[in-house]
C-alpha positions as CSV (number, residue, x, y, z in Angstrom):
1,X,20.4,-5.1,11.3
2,X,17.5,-2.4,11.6
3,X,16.6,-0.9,15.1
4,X,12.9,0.6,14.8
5,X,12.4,4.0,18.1
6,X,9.3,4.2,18.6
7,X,7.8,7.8,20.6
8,X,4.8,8.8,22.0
9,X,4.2,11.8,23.1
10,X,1.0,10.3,25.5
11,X,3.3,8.3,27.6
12,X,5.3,9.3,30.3
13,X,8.0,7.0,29.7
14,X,8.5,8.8,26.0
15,X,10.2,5.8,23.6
16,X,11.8,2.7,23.3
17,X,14.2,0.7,20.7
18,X,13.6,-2.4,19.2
19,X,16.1,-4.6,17.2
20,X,15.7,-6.8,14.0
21,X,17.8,-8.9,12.2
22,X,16.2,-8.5,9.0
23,X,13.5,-5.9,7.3
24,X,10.9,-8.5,6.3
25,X,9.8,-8.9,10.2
26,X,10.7,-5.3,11.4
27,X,8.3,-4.0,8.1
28,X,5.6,-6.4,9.3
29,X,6.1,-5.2,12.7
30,X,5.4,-1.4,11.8
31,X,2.9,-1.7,9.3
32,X,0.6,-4.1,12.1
33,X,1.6,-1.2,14.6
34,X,0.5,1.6,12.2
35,X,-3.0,-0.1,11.1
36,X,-3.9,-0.7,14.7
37,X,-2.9,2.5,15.9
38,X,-4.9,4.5,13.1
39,X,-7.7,1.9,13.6
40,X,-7.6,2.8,17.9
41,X,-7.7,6.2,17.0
42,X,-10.4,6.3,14.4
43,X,-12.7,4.1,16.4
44,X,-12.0,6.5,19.5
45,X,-13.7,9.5,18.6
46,X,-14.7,10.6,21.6
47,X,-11.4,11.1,22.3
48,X,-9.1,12.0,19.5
49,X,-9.7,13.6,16.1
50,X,-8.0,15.3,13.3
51,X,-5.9,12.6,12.7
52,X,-3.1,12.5,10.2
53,X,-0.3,10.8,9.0
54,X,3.1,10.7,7.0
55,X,6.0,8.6,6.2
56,X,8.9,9.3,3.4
57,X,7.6,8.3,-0.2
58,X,9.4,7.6,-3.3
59,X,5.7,7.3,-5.1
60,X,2.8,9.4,-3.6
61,X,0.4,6.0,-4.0
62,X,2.8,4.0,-2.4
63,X,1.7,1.7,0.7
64,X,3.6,1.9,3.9
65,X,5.5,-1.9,3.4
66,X,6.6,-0.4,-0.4
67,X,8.0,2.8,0.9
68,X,10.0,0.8,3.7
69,X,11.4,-1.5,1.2
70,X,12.0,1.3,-1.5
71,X,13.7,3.8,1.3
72,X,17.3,4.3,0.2
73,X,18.9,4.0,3.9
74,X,22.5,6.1,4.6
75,X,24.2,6.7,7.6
76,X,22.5,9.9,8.7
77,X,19.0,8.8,6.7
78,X,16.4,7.1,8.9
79,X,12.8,6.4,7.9
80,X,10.1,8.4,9.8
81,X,6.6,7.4,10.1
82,X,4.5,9.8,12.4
83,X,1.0,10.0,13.2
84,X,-0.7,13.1,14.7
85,X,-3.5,13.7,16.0
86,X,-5.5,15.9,18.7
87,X,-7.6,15.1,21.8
88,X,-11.3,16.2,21.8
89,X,-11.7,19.0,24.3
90,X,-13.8,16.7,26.7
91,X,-11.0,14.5,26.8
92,X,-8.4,16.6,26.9
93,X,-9.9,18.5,30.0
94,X,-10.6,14.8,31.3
95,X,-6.8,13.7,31.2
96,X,-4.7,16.7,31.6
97,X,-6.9,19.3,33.8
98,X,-6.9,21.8,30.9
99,X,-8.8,23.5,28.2
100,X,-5.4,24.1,25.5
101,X,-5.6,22.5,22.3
102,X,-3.5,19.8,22.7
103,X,-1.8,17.4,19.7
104,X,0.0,14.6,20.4
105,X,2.2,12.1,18.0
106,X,2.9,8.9,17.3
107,X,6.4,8.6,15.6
108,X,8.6,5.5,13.8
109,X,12.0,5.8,12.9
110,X,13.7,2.9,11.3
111,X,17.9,3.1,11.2
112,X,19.7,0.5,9.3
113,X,22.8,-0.5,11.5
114,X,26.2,0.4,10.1
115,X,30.4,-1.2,10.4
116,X,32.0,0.0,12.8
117,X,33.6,2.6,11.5
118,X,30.4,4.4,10.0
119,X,29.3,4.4,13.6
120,X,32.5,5.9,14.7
121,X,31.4,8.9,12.1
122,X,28.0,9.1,13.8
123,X,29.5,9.4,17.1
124,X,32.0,12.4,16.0
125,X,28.6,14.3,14.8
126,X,27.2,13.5,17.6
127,X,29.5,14.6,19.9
128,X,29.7,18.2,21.4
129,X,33.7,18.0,21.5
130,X,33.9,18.2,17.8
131,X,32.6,20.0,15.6
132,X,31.7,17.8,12.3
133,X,30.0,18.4,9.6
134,X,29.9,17.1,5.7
135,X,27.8,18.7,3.1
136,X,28.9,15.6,0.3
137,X,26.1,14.1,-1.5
138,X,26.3,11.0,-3.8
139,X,25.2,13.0,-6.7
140,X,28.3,15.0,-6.3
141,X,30.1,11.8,-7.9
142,X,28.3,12.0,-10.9
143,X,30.0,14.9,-12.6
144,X,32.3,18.0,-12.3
145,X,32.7,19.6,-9.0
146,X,34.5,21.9,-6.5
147,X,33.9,22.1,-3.5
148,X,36.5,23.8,-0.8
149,X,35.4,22.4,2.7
150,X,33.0,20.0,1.8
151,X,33.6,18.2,5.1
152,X,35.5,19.5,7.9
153,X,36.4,18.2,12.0
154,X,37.6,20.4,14.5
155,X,38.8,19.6,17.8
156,X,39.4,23.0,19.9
157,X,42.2,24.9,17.7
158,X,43.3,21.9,15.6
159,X,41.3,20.9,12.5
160,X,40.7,18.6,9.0
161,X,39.5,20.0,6.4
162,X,38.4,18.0,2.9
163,X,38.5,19.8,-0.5
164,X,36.0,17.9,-2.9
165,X,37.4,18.4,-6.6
166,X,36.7,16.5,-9.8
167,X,37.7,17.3,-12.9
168,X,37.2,15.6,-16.8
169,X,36.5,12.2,-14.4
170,X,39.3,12.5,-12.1
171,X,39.6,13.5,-8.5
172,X,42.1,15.7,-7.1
173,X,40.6,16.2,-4.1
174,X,43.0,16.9,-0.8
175,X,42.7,16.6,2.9
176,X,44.6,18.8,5.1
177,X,45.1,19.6,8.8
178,X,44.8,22.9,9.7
179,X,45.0,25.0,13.4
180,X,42.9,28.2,14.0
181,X,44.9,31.2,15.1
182,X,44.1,33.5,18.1
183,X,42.9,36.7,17.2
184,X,46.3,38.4,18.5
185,X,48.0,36.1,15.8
186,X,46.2,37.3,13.5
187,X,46.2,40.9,13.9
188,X,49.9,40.8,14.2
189,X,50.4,39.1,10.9
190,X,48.1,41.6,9.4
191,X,50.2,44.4,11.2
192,X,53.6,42.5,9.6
193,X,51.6,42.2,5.9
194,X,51.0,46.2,6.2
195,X,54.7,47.2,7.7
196,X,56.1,45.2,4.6
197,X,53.9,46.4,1.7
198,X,54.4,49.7,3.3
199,X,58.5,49.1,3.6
200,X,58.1,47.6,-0.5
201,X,56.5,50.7,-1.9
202,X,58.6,53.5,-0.2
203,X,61.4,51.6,-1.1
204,X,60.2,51.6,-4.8
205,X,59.3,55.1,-4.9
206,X,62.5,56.0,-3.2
207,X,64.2,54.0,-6.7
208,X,62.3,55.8,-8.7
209,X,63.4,59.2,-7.4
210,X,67.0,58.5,-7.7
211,X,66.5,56.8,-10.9
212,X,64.8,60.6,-12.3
């Protein structure tokens, strides 16, 4: 399941989302949408010039329909396809009352559809509750690695950390829960560390007197 949002920065209702079953129809859907658009825009140059576009490449000479099919999608990796271009000055005055250069953009973003719960992982991110984040890449996988807090969620003052670590091929990596301290907590306990390392050493230096 793919689900193609489409913006435009020209209309006032901003995007929509369209679903697809399968990437065969949603590619020929965006690469009939892109050569029309390009085509509008190019023929329409009394109205909009400096056009450019991009979309993510694996190749540099790859066509639009090989770079969707090539595109390695993940959870947090969608496909963008963007057009930009600006509107003459004569138009632009025309349309919005106003002399200010004035670029606009077309933009595609293709999202493969995930189980459930990969989406449950997208709605953490997402969500301004938590605080989420993971700095794991697949690479990672590939050889020797530590990495203390790779990924991490917090919910107020209580927490789970995961420590990435593989060594000669195996993993001994550990998750762990974890609460954040108030700063009067803290300072105490560093108050307590200082009173007893304090207490250790006159206590030592005291045994070493009577032991002269």
């Amino acid at each position: 399941m793919y689900y193609l949002h489409i913006y435009n920065s020209e209309k006032e209702e901003g995007s929509i989302v369209l679903p697809f079953e399968d990437m065969q129809p949603m590619i020929n859907f965006v690469v009939d949408q892109y050569q029309k658009t390009i085509k509008r825009l190019k023929t329409n140059n009394k109205k909009y010039q400096k056009i450019t576009s991009t979309w993510d490449k694996n190749k540099y000479d790859e066509t639009l329909e090989e770079s969707i099919k090539n595109f390695e999608f993940g959870i947090f990796c969608a496909m963008e396809i963007t057009i930009c271009y600006e509107l003459t000055p004569e138009y632009n005055e025309e349309k919005h009352s106003e002399k200010t250069k004035r670029t606009e953009v077309i933009h595609w973003e293709i999202i493969k559809n995930y189980p459930l719960k990969e989406k449950e992982i997208v709605n953490l991110m997402m969500n301004p509750d938590y605080e989420f984040e993971c700095n794991i890449s697949e690479e990672m996988f590939s050889g020797e690695v530590t990495l203390p807090g790779a990924a991490y969620i917090w919910f107020e003052d209580i927490g789970v950390e995961y420590d990435l670590h593989i060594e000669k091929g195996v993993d001994r990596s550990c998750i762990y829960k974890i609460k954040k301290m108030k700063m009067e907590t803290v300072l105490k306990e560093i108050a307590i560390y200082i009173a007893l390392t304090m207490l250790i050493l006159n206590f030592q230096t005291g045994n070493h007197i009577l032991n002269q």
